[in-house]
C-alpha positions as CSV (number, residue, x, y, z in Angstrom):
1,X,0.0,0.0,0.0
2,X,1.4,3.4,-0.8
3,X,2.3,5.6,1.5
4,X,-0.2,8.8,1.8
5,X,1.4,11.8,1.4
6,X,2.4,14.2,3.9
7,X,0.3,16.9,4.7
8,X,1.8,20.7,4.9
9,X,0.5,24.0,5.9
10,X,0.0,27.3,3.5
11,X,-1.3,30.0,4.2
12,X,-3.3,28.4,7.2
13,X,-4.7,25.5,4.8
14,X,-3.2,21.8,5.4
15,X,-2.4,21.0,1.6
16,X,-0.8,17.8,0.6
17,X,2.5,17.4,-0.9
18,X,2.4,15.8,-4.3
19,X,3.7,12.0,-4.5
20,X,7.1,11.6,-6.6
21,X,6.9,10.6,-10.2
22,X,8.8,8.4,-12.1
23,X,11.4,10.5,-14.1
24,X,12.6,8.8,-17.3
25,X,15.8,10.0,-19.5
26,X,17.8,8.9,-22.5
27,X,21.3,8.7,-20.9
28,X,24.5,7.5,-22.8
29,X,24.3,3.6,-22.3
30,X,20.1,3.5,-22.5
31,X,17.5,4.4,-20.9
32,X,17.4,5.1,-17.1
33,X,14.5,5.4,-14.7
34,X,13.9,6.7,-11.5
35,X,11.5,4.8,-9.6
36,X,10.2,6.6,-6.3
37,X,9.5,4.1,-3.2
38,X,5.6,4.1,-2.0
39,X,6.8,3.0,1.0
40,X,10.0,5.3,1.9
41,X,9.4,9.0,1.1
42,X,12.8,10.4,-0.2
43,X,13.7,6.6,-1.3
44,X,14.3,6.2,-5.2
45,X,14.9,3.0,-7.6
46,X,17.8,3.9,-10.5
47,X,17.5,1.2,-13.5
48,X,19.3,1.3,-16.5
49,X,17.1,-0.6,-19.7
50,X,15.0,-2.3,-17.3
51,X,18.3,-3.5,-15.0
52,X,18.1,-2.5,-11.2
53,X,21.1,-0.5,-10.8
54,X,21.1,1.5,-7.3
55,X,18.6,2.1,-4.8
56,X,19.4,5.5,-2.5
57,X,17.1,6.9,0.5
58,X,17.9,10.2,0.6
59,X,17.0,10.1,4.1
60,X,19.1,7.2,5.6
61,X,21.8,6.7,3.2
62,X,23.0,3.8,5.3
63,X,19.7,1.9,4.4
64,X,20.9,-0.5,1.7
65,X,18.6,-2.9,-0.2
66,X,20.1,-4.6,-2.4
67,X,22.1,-7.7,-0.9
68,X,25.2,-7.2,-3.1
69,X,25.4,-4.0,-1.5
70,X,25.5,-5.1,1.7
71,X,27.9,-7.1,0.8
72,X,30.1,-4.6,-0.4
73,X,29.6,-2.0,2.7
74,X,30.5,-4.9,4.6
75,X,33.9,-4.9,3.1
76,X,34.2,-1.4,3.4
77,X,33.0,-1.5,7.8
78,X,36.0,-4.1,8.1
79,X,38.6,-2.0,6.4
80,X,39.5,-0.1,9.2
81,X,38.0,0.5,12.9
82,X,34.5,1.9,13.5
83,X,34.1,5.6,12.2
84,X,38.0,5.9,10.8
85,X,38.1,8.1,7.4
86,X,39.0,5.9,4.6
87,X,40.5,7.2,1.2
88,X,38.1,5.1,-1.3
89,X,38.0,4.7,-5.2
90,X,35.0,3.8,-6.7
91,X,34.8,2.5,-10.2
92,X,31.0,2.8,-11.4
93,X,28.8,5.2,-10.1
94,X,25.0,4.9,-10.2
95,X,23.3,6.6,-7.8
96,X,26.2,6.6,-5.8
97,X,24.9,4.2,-2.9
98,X,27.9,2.9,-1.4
99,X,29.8,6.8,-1.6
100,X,26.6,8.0,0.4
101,X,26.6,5.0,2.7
102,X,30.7,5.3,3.7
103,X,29.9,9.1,4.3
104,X,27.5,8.5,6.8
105,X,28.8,5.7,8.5
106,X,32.7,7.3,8.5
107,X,32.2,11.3,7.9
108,X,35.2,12.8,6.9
109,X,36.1,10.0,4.3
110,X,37.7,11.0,0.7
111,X,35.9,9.4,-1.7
112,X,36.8,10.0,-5.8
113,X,33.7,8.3,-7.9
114,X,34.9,7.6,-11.8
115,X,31.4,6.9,-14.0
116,X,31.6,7.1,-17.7
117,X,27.8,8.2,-18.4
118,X,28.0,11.6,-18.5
119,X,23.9,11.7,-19.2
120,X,23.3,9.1,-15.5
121,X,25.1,11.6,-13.7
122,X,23.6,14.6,-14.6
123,X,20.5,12.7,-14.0
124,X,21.5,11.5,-10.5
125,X,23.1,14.9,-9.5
126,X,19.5,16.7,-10.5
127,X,17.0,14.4,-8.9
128,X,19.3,12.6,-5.9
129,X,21.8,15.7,-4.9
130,X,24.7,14.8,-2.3
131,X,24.4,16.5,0.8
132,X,26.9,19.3,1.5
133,X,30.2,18.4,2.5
134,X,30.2,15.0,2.2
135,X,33.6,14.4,1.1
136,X,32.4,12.7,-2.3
137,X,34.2,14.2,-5.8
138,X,32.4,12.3,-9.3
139,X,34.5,12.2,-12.2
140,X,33.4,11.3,-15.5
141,X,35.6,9.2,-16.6
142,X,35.9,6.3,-18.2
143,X,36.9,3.4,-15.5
144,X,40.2,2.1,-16.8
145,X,41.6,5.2,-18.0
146,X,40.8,6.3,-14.1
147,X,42.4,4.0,-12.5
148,X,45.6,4.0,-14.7
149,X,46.0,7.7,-13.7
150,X,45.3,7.1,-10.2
151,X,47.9,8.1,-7.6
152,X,49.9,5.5,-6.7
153,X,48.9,4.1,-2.8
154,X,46.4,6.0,-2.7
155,X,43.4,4.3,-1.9
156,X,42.9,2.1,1.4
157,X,39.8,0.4,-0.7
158,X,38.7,0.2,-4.4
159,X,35.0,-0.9,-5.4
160,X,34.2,-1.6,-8.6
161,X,31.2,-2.2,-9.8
162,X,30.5,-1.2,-13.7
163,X,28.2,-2.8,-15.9
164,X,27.5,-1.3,-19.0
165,X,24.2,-2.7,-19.6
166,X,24.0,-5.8,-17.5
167,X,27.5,-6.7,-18.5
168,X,31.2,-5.8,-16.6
169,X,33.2,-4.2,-20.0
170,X,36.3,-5.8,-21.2
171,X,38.5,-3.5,-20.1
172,X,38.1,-4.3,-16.8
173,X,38.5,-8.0,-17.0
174,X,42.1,-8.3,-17.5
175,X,45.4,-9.6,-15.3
176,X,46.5,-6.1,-16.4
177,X,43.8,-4.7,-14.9
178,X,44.1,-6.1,-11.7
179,X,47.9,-5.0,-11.3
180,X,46.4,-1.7,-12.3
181,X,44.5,-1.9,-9.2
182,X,47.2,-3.4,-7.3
183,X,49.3,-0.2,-8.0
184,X,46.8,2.0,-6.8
185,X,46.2,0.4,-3.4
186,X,48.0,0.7,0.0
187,X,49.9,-2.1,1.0
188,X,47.0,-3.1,3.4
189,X,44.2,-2.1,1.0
190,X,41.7,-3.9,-0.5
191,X,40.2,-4.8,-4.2
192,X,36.1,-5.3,-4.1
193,X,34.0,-6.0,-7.3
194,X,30.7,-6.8,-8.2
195,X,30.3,-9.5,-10.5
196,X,27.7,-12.4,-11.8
197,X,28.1,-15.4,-13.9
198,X,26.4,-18.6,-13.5
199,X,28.3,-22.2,-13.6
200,X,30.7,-23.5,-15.0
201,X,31.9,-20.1,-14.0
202,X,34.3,-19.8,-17.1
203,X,34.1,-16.2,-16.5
204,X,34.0,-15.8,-12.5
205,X,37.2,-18.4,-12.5
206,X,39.0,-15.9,-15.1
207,X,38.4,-13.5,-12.6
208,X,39.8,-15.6,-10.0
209,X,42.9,-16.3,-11.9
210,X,43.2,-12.4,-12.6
211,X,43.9,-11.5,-9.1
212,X,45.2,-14.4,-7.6
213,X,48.4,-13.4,-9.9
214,X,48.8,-9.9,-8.2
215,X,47.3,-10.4,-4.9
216,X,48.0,-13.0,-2.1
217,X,44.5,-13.3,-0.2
218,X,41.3,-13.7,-2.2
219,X,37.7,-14.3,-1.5
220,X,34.4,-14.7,-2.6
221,X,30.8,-13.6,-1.3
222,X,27.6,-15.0,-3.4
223,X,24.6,-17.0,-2.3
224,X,24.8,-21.0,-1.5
225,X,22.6,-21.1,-4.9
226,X,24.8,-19.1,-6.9
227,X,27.8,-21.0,-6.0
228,X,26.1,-24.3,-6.9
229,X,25.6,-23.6,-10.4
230,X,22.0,-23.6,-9.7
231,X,21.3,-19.8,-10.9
232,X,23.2,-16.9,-12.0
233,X,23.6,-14.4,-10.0
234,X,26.3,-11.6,-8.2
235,X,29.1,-13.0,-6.4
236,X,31.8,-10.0,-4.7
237,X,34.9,-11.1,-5.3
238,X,37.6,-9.2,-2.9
239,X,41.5,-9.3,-2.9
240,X,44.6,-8.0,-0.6
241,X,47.9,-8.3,-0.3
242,X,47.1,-8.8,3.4
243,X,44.6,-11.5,5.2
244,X,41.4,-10.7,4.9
245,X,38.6,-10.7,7.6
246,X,37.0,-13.8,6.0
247,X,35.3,-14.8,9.8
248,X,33.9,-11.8,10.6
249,X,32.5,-11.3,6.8
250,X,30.6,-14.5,6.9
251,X,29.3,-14.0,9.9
252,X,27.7,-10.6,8.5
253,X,26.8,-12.2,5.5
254,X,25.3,-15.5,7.0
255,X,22.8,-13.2,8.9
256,X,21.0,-11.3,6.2
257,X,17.9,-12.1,4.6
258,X,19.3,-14.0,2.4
259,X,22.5,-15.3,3.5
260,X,25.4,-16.1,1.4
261,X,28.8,-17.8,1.8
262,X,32.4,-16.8,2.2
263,X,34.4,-19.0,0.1
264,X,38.5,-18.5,0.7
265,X,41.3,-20.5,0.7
266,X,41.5,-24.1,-1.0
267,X,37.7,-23.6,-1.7
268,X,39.1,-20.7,-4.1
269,X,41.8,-22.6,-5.7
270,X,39.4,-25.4,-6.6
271,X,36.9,-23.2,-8.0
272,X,40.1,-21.7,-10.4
273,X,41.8,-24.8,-10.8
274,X,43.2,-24.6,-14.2
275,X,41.6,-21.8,-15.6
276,X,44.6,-19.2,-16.7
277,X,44.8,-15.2,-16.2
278,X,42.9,-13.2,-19.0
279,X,45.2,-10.7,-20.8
280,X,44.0,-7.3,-22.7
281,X,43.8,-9.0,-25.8
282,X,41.9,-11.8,-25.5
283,X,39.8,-10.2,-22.6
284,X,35.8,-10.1,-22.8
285,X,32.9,-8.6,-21.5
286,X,31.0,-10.7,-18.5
287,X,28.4,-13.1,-19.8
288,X,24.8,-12.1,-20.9
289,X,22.5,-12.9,-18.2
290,X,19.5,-14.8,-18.7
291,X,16.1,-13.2,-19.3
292,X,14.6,-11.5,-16.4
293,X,17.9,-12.2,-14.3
294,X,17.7,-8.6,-13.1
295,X,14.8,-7.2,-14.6
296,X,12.5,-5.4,-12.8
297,X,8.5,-4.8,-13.9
């Protein structure tokens, strides 16, 4: 049931405030919508051809809703102790969830967000404005190019989640990538994407393969059905040159809604078993996923 609207007083009359509308906009890569919430007032949908790409509530930015969010401010609470600053690079933008979601939960954090659609972020800075010194600076940019000029050690975490379409682009698929990331992180930082693929994992384990050539610890966070081959879905994978909290994460992750797994270690280097690094040239986009996969109606 939809939320009625609030009332407010003019003039000595009680009026009542109009509900949001949809707003709909040709943006570089497709069509996006913003879909208000009936149920949270300042709360707005951001989809991208149909694909659910961020959900933001203007008024408790640390209200996430999409699991594989979670999952990634997860990674971003263990970085460091409660409330600490962290210097963060985020690769994809959207509605900037996650750079909302670290300001609130560690204010004073530096935060440089790289998105290449110039037309989404004109959108997203019209209808879902940052609030005022939040420590957040949007670039667009394309991703690579980004993260290739990036200051060396200069991020404690990097969070990439780009999907042109309902795909991650080539360009960020590579081993070549991943030292790019490498480069750019402190000694103790930490790598965290977004991805999806469904078994045999040809893709996911290319992935794998990527990062375990640059970085010593890996990890990866996706739903018990996901893992089994039985659906595709998102699965975070995370690296660091240092051990990563791996307990601590699956307890999180065990405990939400719907709970997924933690899978480190031998788990990992069965899953990759003979699958070799992708280099820039032979590199490709992440698979197509299957009708209605992330689809909303």
């Amino acid at each position: 049931m939809a939320r009625a609207p609030h009332p407010h007083r003019h003039n000595g009359t009680v009026d009542e405030a109009p509900e949001p509308i949809p707003v709909t906009r040709t943006v570089d890569c497709g069509t996006a919508k913003l879909l208000p919430d009936v149920d949270r007032p300042r709360a707005w949908l951001l989809t991208v051809d149909g694909a659910p790409q961020s959900y933001v509530d203007l008024d408790a930015p640390a209200h996430l809703e999409f699991e594989y969010v979670r999952r990634l401010a997860y990674v971003l609470d263990e970085a460091a102790a409660p409330g600490q600053p962290l210097d963060v690079l985020h690769l994809g933008g959207g509605a900037l969830t996650l750079p909302r979601y670290l300001a609130a939960t560690r204010p004073h954090s530096r935060q440089d967000v790289v998105e290449a659609d110039r037309g989404l972020l004109a959108l997203v800075t019209e209808h879902l404005p940052l609030p005022g010194g939040s420590g957040i600076t949007v670039h667009a940019e394309d991703a690579r190019a980004a993260l290739e000029a990036a200051p060396e050690d200069s991020a404690d975490v990097i969070v990439a989640d780009v999907f042109g379409g309902s795909r991650v682009p080539a360009q960020l698929t590579s081993v070549e990538y991943a030292r790019a990331a490498a480069r750019v992180l402190r000694p103790d930082g930490r790598y965290a994407a977004n991805l999806a693929d469904s078994a045999p994992f040809a893709f996911l384990r290319g992935q794998l393969a990527n990062f375990a050539t640059v970085f010593e610890h890996l990890a990866l966070i996706a739903e018990p059905s996901v893992l089994r081959g039985r659906r595709f879905g998102n699965a975070v994978l995370l690296a660091s040159r240092e051990p990563l909290p791996v307990a601590d994460l699956a307890r999180r992750t065990a405990g939400d809604a719907f709970p997924a797994r933690v899978e480190h270690g031998a788990a990992l280097r069965r899953l990759i078993a003979d699958a070799d690094p992708v280099r820039d040239a032979e590199a490709v986009a992440s698979p197509v996923p299957p009708d209605g996969a992330f689809s909303v109606g």
